[in-house]
N, C-alpha and C positions, 0 to 999 in steps of 0.2 A: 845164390848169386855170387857173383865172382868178383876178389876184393879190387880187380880193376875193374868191372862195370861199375861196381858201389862209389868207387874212388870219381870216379868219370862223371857219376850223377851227382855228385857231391859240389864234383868244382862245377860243371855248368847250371846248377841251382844258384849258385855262389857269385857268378856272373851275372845270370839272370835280376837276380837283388838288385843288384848293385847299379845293375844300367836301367833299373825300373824305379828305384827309387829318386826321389831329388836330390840334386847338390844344393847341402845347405846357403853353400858360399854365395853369392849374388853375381852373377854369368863368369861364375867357376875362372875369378881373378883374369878376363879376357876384357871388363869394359862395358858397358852397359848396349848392346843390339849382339854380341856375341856369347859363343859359346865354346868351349871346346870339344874338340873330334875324337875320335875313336885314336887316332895317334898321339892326341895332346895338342895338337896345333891351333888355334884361335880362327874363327871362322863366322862370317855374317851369319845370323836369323837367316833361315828361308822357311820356307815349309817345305817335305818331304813327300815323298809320292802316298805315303801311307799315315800325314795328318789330316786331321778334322780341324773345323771350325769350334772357336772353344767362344760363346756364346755372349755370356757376360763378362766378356776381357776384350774390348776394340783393339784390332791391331796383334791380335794375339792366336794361336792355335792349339791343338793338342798334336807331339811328334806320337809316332809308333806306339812308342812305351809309353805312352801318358803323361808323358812331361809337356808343362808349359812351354811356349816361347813365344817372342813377342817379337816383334821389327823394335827397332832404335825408338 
């Protein structure tokens, strides 16, 4: 395998973590109904085209990754 494939699987495993796990912070210093973006920027709760209903949380979903989010 070639040390720039390895290198390449390396960093998008490393991403992948990182946008699948929780921010410990509580709506990631934006406020309580937001969150921040993939740029940083501070942005309403919505649900995403590829959330589910997350059952035992009213008002709340599962995004993509499996993170929580809730409306305000």
């Amino acid at each position: 395998m070639s040390k720039m494939l390895r290198s390449g699987i390396i960093v998008s495993s490393l991403f992948f973590a990182v946008g699948y796990t929780s921010i410990a912070s509580a709506a990631q210093g934006c406020g309580h109904g937001y969150h921040r973006n993939a740029y940083g920027a501070c942005v309403l709760n919505a649900p995403g085209p590829n959330s589910s209903p997350a059952p035992y949380h009213p008002g709340c979903w599962r995004n993509a990754w499996g993170q929580l989010r809730c409306y305000r």
